[in-house]
Steps between C-alpha positions, in 0.01 A plus 500: 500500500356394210315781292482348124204332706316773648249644185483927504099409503329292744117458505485919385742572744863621477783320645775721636834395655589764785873605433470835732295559793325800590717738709842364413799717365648209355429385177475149431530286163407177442787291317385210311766324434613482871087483605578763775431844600805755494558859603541691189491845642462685812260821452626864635409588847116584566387293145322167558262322300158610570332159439603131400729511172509198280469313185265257305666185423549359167408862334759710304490848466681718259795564706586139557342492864199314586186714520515716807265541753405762768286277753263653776403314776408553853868382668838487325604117376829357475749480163408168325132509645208376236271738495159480303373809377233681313636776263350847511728701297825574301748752460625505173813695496784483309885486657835607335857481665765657384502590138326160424180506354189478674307185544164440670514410892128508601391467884207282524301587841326203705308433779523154703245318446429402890569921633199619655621854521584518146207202414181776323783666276438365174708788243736718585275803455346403854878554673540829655625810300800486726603170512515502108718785450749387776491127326602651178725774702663227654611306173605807335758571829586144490607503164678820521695351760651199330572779160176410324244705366141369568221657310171409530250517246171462669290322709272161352266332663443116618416425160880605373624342779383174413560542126840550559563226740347293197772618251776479742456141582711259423373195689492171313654678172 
């Protein structure tokens, strides 16, 4: 699999690598310097991810990860799927384990490009009340679970999302 190819940007769009689909328990990582997929954890009983989990390649975010990303999209993909996408939103949260210090680990929230469930939401104001508080519910629990602490901040907008895509990158650097 070769990522150092694939740009975070594509004609406005983002490009997302699918590492978890929607409805597993299991957590997977991708490992770059095997280019596969692994299990890295297996959530507690009832806990699934509620939509596609993934990253951006060739960002970096502040906690040494690529730039995570919370995709919607009408039927779950597969881990190591491309996935363009049009950002509508960020988290920006901050997460601390142990007695380390905190560092930033932002959510970035996306919509595939070719959904046509998901294809009029432009910003993450237009999700439902619900479905926002159980996204950011849902990363809170899954950081509690592996001993971490994730706080978020507040919501940003398409705008942010993009912005911080931009300062993440490090494609052709």
């Amino acid at each position: 699999m070769k990522l150092t190819k694939v740009p975070p940007i594509e004609h406005k769009l983002v490009n997302v690598i699918i590492e978890t689909p929607r409805g597993n328990q299991n957590k997977f990582n991708y490992d770059p310097e095997l280019e596969l997929f692994r299990l890295k954890k297996t959530l507690p009983m009832g806990m699934v991810f509620p939509f596609d989990f993934g990253f951006i390649p060739n960002t970096l975010a502040e906690d040494g990860d690529p730039a995570d990303v919370l995709v919607i999209m009408d039927q779950q993909g597969y881990a190591g799927c491309l996935v363009q996408c049009r950002p509508i939103g960020v988290i920006e949260a901050t997460q601390t384990e142990g007695q380390n210090e905190s560092v930033r680990n932002d959510r970035i929230i996306a919509v595939a490009a070719s959904s046509q469930l998901y294809a009029a939401i432009e910003s993450v104001k237009e999700l439902n009340e619900n479905m926002a508080a159980e996204i950011e519910t849902f990363f809170v629990n899954y950081n509690k679970h592996e001993g971490k602490v994730f706080s978020p901040l507040r919501w940003a907008g398409a705008h942010a999302a993009v912005k911080l895509i931009k300062r993440l990158s490090v494609y052709g650097k």
